[in-house]
Structure formats: C-alpha cells, structure tokens
C-alpha positions as a printed Julia matrix, in Angstrom:
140×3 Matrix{Float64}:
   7.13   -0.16   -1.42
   4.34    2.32   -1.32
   3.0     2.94    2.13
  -0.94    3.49    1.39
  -2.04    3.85    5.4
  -4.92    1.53    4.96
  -5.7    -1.91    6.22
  -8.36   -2.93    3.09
  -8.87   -1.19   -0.02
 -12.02   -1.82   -1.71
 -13.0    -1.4    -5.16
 -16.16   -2.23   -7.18
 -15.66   -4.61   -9.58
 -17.25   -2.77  -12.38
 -14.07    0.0   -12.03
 -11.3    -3.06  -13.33
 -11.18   -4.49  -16.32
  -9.47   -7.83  -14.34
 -10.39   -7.79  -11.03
  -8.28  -10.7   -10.48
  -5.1    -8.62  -11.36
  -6.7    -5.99   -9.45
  -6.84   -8.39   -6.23
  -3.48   -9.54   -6.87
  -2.2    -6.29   -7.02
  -3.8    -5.34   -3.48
  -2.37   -8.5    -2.04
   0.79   -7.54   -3.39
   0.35   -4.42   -0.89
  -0.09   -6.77    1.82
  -2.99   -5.12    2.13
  -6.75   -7.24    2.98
  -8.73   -6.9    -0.18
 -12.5    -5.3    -0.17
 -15.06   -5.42   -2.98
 -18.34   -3.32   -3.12
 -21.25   -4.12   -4.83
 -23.78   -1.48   -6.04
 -27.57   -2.09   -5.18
 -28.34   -3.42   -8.97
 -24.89   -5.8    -8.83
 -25.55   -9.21   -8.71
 -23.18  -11.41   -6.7
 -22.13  -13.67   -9.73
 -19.34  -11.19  -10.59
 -17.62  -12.0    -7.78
 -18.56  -15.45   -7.14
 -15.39  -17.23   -8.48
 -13.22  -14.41   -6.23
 -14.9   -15.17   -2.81
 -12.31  -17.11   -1.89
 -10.01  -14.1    -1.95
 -11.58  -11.63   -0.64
 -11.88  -10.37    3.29
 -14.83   -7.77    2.8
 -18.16   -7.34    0.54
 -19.62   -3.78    1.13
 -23.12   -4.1     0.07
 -24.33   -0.48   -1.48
 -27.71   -0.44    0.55
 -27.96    3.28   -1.83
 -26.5     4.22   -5.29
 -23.2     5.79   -4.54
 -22.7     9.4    -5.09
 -23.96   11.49   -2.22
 -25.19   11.14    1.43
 -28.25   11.01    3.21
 -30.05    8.67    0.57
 -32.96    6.5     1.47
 -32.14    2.98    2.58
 -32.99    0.28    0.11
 -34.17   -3.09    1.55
 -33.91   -4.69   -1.65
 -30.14   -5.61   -1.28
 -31.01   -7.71    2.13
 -31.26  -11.2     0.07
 -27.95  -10.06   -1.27
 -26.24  -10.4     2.3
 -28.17  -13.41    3.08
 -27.04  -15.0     0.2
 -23.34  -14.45    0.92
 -23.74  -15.7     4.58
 -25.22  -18.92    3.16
 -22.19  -18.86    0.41
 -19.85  -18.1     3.1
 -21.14  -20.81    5.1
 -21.63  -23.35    2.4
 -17.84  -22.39    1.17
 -16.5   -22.45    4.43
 -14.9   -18.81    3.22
 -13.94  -16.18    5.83
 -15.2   -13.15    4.59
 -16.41   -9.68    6.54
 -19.97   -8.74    4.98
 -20.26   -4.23    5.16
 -23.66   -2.26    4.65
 -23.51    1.3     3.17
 -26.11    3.6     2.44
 -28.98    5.11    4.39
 -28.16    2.63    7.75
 -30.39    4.55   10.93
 -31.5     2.95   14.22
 -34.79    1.69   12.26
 -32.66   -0.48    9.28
 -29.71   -1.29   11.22
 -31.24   -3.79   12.48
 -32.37   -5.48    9.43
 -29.03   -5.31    7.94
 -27.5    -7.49   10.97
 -30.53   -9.79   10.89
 -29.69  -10.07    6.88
 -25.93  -11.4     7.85
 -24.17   -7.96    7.88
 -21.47   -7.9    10.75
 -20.23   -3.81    9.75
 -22.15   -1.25    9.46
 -21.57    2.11    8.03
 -23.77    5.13    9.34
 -22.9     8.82    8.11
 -25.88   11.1     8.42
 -27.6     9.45   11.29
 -24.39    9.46   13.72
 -23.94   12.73   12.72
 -26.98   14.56   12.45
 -29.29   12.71   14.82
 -30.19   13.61   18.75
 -28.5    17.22   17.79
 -25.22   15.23   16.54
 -24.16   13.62   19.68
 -21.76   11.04   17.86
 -21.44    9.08   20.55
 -25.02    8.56   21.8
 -25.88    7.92   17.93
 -23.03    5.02   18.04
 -24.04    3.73   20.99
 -27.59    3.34   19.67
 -26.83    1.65   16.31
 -24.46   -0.66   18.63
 -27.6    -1.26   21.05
 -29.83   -2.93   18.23
C-alpha cells in the first residue's frame, strides 16, 4: 500500500472526471476525504457526496497565489452547509482559505466555519511573530 503521510486529501471537484471514484479511491487509502470549492462553485456539485465527505474547504480567494483579498461573498456558502449538515444530520468539518486576518476571521466562524487557514497574516503580521498572530486569530 502506498504510504501518502496525510490524514485528508482534498481535491476540487472540477479536477475528476468522477469524483465518486475519486472518493472511493481516497477511502481506499484509508485516508478522510476533503473537497474544495472555488469562490464561483456552487455547492450542488457536491450535494449528493456530502454524505461522504469529512471536510469542505471553502476558497474565500481564487486559488493561485497568496496574499489575495478576502471575499465575503462565499459566507452564504458555509452557512448553507451548516444548515445541510444539520438538516442531514452529516458529520462534516467546514475549512476557509483565502485572505483569513484578525478582521474576517471572525466572520468566517460566525458563517459556520470551524478551520481556518491563515498564511500571510500569521506570517507577516506584528513583524511575523507566528505565535502572537495564532493566538490572535484563536482569540476572535
């Protein structure tokens, strides 16, 4: 078996031509399965696969390059998948990604999102002390 040394792999559904055989092949890994969705992808591509699936990264930029500016429209998009998680009784991990700084972060966990994932603010901000940076996203 091919050791990968990671817990969830993720993939965006518009990268498969069958993500079911896609999550399959994941499980088959024994490995949790993650799906991102780009700012523009609507949650009906996934829809019928929620009930497979451990993690939805929300894209909260297009992907490509750090230190893009945040964009609030995807926060109905996590709202909607804590009321479909809810409604589903699913188990499901919702991830933010793109642009998250001590200003948004807090939106994003209002929205529903329980992970956040911060590149250029804990890095760069207060002079790059990483672990004040954390501790403030944590703090919100």
């Amino acid at each position: 078996m091919l050791m990968l040394g990671a817990d969830i792999i993720t993939i965006h559904p518009e990268a498969t031509d069958d993500l079911q055989k896609s999550i399959n092949k994941i499980r088959e890994l024994n490995k949790k399965v993650g799906v991102s969705l780009n700012p523009k992808t609507k949650i009906d591509l996934i829809e019928k696969n929620l009930n497979q699936i451990d993690l939805i990264l929300i894209m909260s930029v297009n992907p490509g390059f750090g230190g893009q500016k945040f964009m609030p429209e995807v926060l109905p998009k996590i709202k909607e998948l804590v009321d479909i998680r809810k409604e589903q009784k699913l188990n499901f991990d919702i991830e933010i990604d793109g642009g998250i700084n001590f200003d948004n972060s807090k939106l994003a966990i209002e929205a529903g999102a329980n992970i956040l994932v911060s590149g250029t603010t804990i890095f760069k901000s207060n002079n790059g002390n990483i672990k004040k940076n954390i501790d403030l996203l944590r703090s919100v």
